[in-house]
C-alpha positions in Angstrom: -70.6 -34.4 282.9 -70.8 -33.4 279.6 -68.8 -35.6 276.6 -66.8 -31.9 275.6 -65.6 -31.7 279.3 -65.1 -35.1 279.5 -62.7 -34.7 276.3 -61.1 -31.7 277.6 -59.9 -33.9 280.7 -58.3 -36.2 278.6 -56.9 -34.1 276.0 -55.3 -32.1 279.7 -53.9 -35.5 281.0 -51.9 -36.3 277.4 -50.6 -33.0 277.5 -49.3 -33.0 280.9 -48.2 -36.9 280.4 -46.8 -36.1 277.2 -48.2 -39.8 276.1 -51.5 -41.7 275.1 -50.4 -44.5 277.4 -52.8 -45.3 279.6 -50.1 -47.7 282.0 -48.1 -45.2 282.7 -50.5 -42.3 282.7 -52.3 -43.9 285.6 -48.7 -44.1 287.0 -47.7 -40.9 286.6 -51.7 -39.5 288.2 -50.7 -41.7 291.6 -52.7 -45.1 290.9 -51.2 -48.2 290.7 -51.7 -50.4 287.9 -51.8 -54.1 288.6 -52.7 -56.9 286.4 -54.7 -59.8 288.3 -56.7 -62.8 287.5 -59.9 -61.5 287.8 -62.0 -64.2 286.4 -64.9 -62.8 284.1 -64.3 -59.1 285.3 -62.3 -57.0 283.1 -61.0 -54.5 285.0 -62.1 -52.8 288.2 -61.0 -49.3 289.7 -60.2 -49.0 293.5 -60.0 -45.6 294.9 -60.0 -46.6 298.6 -56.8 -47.9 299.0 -54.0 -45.2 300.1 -53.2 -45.2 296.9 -55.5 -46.1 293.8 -55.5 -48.8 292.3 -56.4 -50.1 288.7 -56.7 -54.0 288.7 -56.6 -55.2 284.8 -57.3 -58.6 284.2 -54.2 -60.4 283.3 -55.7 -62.7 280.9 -56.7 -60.5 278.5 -54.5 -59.8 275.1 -52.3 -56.7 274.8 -54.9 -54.2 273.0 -58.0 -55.3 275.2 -55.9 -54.4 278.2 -54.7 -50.9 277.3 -58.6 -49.7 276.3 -59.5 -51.3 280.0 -57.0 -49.3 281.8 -58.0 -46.4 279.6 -61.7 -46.8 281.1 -60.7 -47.4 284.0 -58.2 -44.4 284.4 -61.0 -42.3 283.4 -62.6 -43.2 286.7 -59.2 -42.6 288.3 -59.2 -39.2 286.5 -63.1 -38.5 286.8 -64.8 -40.3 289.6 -62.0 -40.9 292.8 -64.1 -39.0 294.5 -67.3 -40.4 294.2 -66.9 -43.7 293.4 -66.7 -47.1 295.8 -65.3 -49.1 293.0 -66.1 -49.2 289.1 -66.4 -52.9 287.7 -68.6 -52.6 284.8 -67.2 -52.2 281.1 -69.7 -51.8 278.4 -70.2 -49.1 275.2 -74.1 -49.5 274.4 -76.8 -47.7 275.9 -77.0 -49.6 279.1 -73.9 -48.5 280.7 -74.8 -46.5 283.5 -73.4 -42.9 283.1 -70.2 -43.5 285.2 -69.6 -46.1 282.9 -70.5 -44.1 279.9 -68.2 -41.1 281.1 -65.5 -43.2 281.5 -66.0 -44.6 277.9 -65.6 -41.8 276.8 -63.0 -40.7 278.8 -61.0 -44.1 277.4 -61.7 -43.5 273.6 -60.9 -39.4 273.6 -57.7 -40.6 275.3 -56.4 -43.3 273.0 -57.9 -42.2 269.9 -56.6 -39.2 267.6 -59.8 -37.7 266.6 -58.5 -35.7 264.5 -56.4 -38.4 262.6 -59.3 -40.7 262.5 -61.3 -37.8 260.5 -58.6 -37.1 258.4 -58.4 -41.0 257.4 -62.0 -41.7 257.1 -61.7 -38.8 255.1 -59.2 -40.1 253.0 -61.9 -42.7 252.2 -60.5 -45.6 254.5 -63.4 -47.6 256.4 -63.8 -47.2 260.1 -62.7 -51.1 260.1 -59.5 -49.7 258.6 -59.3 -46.7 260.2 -59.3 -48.7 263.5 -56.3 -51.2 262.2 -54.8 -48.1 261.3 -55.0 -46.2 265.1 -54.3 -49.9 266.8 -57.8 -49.8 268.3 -61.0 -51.3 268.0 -63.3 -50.5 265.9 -66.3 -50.5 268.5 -64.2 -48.0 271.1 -63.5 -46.1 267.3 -67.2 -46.1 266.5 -68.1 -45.2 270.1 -65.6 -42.0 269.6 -67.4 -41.3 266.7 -70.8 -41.3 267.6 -70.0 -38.5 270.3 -69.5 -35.9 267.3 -72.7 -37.3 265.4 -70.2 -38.7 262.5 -71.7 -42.6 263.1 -74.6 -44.4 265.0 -73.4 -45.0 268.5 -72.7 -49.5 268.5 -75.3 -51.2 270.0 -74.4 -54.6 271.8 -71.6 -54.7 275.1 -68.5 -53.6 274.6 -65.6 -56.2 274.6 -67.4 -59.4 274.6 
């Protein structure tokens, strides 16, 4: 899928929500969020079930679990079909490209691209412009890098 259609998706799924909350996006799209101890694992999407489910490690803090259920809702929203389960969260060159689709998926959804040019504009750093949009900088950088504006981060994402 391409990163513009990819956008579109989630840009379609905050209008119809009316939010840029991923809990209760996934709620409101039929999946069932559910916060687990899942050891080393992140997050994990599970389409088989009767009804979907996003499992969110529990032990996480507050900001680390809204951009995983992000990623994972945009498997929810882009892969049910296909995929068996998604496991795998990582922003560098690496990720395979369901991963990579739902990165950016996860950083179009929670990020105002349009209010993060406007600030960097404004002559705020991309560190600051992050504090700013309460998100990371790497998911802020990754967001970036999709419309050329800064080198994509190299390294995994969220470790």
């Amino acid at each position: 899928m391409r990163a513009e259609y990819i956008r579109t998706k989630a840009a379609q799924l905050i209008a119809e929500t009316a939010c840029r909350d991923p809990f209760e996006a996934a709620c409101l799209t039929g999946a069932q969020v559910a916060f687990k101890d899942l050891g080393s694992l992140k997050g994990a999407y599970f389409p088989a079930f009767k009804t979907p489910v996003i499992a969110v490690n529990q032990s996480l803090d507050d900001n680390t679990k809204k951009i995983v259920c992000a990623h994972e809702l945009g498997h929810h929203i882009l892969h049910s079909r296909t995929a068996q389960s998604c496991r795998e969260l990582r922003f560098d060159s690496k990720a395979g490209i369901l991963e990579r689709e739902a990165n950016i998926f996860a950083a179009a959804f929670l990020i105002d691209y349009d209010k993060a040019l406007s600030l960097l504009k404004d002559g705020y750093t991309v560190d600051q412009t992050a504090a700013i949009l309460e998100t990371s900088t790497q998911l802020l950088e990754f967001l970036l890098s999709l419309g050329g504006i800064v080198q994509a981060p190299c390294g995994s994402f969220l470790k």
